[in-house]
N, C-alpha and C positions, 0 to 999 in steps of 0.2 A: 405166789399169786400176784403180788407187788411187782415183783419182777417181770412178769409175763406183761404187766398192763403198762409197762415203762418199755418192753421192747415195743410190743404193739405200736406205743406214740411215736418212738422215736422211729420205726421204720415208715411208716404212713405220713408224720407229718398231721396226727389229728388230733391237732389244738384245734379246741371250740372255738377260741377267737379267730381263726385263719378260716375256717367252716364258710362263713359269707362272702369272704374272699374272691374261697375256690368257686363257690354257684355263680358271683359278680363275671368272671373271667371266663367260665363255661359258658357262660348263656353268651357273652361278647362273641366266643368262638363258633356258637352256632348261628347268630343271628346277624352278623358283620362277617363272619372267616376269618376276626382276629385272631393271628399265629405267632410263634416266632420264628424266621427263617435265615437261613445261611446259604450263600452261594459260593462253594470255594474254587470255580473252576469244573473239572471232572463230575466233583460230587459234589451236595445239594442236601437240607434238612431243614422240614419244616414240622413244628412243632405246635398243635393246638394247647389251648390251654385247658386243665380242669380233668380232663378224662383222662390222661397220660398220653401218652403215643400213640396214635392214630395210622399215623404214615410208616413206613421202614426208614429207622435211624440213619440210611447210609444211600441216599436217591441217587441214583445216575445222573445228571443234569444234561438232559433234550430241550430243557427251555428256549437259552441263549442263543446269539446267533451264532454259537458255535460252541461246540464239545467242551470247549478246556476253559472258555469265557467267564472269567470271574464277576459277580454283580452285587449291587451295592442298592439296597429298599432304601426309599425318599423317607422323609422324616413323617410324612402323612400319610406312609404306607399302601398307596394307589401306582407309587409308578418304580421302577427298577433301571439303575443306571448299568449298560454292559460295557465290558472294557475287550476290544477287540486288538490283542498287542502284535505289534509289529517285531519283525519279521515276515511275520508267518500269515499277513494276509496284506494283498496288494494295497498299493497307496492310496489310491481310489475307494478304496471304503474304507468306512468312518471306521474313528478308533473308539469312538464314544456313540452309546445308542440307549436314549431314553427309551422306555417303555411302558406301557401300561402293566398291569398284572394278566393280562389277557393275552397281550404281545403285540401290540398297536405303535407301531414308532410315533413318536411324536417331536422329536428332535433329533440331533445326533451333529458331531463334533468330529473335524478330521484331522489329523497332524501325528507327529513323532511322537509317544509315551513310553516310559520307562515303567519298572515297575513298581506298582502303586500299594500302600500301605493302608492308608487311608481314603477315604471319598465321602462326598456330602454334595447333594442337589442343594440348588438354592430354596428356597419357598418360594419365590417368584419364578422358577422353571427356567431362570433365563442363563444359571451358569454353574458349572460344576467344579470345585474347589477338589485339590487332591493333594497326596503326599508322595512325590514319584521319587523314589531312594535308588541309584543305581552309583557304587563305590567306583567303577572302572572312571578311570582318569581324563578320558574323555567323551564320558556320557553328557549327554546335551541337556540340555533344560530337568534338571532334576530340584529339586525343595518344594516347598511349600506354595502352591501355583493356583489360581484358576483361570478357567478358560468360556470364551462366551460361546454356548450354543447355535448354531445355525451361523456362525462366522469363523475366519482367522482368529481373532484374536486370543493370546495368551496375556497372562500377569503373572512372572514370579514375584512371589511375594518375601521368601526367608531362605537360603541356602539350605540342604538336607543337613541332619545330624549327623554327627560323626558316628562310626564304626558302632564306638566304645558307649554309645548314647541308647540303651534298649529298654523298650517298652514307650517309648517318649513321641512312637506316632503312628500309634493304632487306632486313631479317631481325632475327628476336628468336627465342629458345627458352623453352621451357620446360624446368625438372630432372627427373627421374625420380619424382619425387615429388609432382608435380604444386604444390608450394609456393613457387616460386621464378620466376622470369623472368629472361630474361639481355636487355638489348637494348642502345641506344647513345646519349648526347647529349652535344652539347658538345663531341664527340672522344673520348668517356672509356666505356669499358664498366660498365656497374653492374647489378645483380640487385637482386631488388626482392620482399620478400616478401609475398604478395599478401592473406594477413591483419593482419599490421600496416602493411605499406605502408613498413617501413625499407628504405633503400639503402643498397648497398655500391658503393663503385667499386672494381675489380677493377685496370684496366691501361686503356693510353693506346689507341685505336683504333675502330672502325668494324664495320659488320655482320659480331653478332657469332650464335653456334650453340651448343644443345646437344649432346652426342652421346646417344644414345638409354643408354648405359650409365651415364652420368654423370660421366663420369671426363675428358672433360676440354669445354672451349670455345673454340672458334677462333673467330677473327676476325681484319679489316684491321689492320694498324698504320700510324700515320698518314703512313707513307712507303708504304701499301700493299703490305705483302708479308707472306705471309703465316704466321700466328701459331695458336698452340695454348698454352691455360693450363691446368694440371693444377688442376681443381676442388677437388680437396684442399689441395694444396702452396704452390699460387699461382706455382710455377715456371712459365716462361714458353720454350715453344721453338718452333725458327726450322725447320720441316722444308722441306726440297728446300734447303739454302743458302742461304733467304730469298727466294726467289721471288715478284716483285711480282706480283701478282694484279689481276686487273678488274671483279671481281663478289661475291658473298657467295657464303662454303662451303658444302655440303651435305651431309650424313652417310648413309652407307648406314643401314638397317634393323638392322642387326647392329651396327653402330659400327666395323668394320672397316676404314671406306674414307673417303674425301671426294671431291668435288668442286669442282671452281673453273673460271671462265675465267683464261687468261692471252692475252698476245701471243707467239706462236711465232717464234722468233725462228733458224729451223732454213732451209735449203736450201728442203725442202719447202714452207716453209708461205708460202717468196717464190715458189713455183710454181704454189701453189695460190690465189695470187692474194688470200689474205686470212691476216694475222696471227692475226683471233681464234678461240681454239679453245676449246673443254670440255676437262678434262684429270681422270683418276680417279688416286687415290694410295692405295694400302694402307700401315697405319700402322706395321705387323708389322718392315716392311723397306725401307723406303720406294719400295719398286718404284711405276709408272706409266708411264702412257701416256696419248695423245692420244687420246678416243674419238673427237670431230668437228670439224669446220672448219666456223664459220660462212659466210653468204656475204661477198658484198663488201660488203655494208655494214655486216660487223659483227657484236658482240652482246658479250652479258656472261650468265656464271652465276644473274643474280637472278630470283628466283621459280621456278627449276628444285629437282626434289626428285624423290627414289628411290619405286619402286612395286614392288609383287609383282601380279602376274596380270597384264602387260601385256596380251597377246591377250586375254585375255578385256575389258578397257578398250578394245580397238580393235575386236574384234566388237559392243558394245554403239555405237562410233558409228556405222558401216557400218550397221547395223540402224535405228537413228535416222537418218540419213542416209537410208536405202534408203525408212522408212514415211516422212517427207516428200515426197520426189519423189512417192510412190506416192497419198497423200492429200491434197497442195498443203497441208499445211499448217504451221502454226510450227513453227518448232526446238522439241523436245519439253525 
């Protein structure tokens, strides 16, 4: 009987303490569309909170403006930056194309991009910072770059990472103020002020985040568990006991919460046949839970980020989806 009432918790996840949690984060998802969503190109996944899966874990992506166009949700969850790579579409269209969650452009950006590891809107809408990694010898404009909206202009900022350097630029922020950049090399976290171009190294670790409020910066430590630095203070702490992590954080909209992958390492998660999971944490109390279990083969947190108006994001690809079948024509 003991036993029975220890699998039960440990597959559900139902701790009384986490209980107000999960009702806090359902009702956000009914009443806002707060989600969590991933664009990887091809395929696409969005994930409500509180009720489990909602949507089919494995979406087609019709959103984008195009089939294979990988995209990247703003830090306040309203707008989607798409990355349109070259070759494969004429020069004359943008490579970068802001959007609403609806599919409204509101900006967009044109030139040569490599492939991108990283990306982060600014707050101020006015520039898109990114990690463009390509090893070939003579790839153009690749490191740590951004570029201003609605103009020519570029800035690189840091040379790419070597080969041998992984995990080290699966996420970068921006500060509230749109002056700063947080991102990672060498092992070492630094910010980077993007008019005079000084760094700061901050603390030792890996894909690091800002929180939309300001106030603080997660990121890996290089034993991979995960960390939070008080932007002000520079104090450095260790929430859930230091829990190693497997992917880069993500911050709600509000700054209320994160996300990570971890390895579940619960009853459950040897039932459910795979370790890796998404896990959300409010910062208030440290309550959390498990929202999803990858499959078997896996996955990590990286390139995953919070949205408001999910339905409304999955009726615009149903709709794209629906006029192709109907017209036999491209991914719009």
């Amino acid at each position: 009987m003991k036993f029975g009432a220890l699998l039960f918790f440990a597959m559900c996840c139902c701790d009384p303490r986490a209980a107000d949690f999960r009702r806090e984060m359902q009702m956000k998802s009914v009443n806002s569309g707060m989600a969590l969503g991933y664009i990887g190109g091809s395929g696409m996944m969005v994930i409500p909170f509180g009720a489990g899966i909602s949507t089919p874990p494995n979406l087609e992506n019709f959103s984008g403006p195009c089939g294979i166009c990988p995209g990247w949700f703003s830090t306040d969850g309203r707008l989607i930056v798409w990355h349109q790579s070259w070759p494969y579409w004429k020069s004359p269209e943008p490579s970068l194309l802001v959007q609403t969650i609806a599919g409204e452009t509101v900006a967009t950006w044109s030139g040569q991009l490599n492939t991108i590891y990283a990306m982060a809107l600014s707050p101020d809408r006015s520039r898109v910072a990114f990690e463009a990694i390509n090893h070939y010898p003579k790839a153009p404009a690749t490191g740590l770059q951004y570029v201003v909206l609605g103009a020519a202009a570029r800035t690189v900022i840091e040379p790419q990472p070597p080969e041998e350097e992984t995990g080290g630029s699966q996420s970068l922020g921006w500060s509230p103020d749109s002056r700063r950049i947080v991102f990672s090399r060498g092992g070492k976290i630094k910010v980077v002020d993007v008019k005079t171009l000084e760094q700061t190294v901050l603390a030792s670790g890996s894909n690091p985040s800002w929180s939309p409020d300001g106030r603080w910066i997660s990121f890996m430590s290089p034993d991979n568990r995960l960390m939070l630095l008080d932007s002000s203070t520079r104090k450095e702490v260790m929430p859930l006991g230091g829990r190693r992590i497997t992917g880069p954080i993500a911050w709600s909209p509000d700054s209320c919460c994160i996300s990570f992958s971890d390895h579940g390492r619960s009853i459950g998660d040897l039932l459910a046949l795979s370790e890796d999971r998404m896990v959300v944490y409010r910062l208030s109390d440290g309550q959390w839970f498990p929202i999803v279990r990858f499959g078997l083969k896996g996955g990590t947190s990286a390139r995953f980020g919070w949205l408001y108006n999910y339905q409304a994001f999955l009726n615009r690809n149903n709709a794209n989806r629906a006029n192709r079948q109907e017209t036999g024509g491209p991914k719009p």
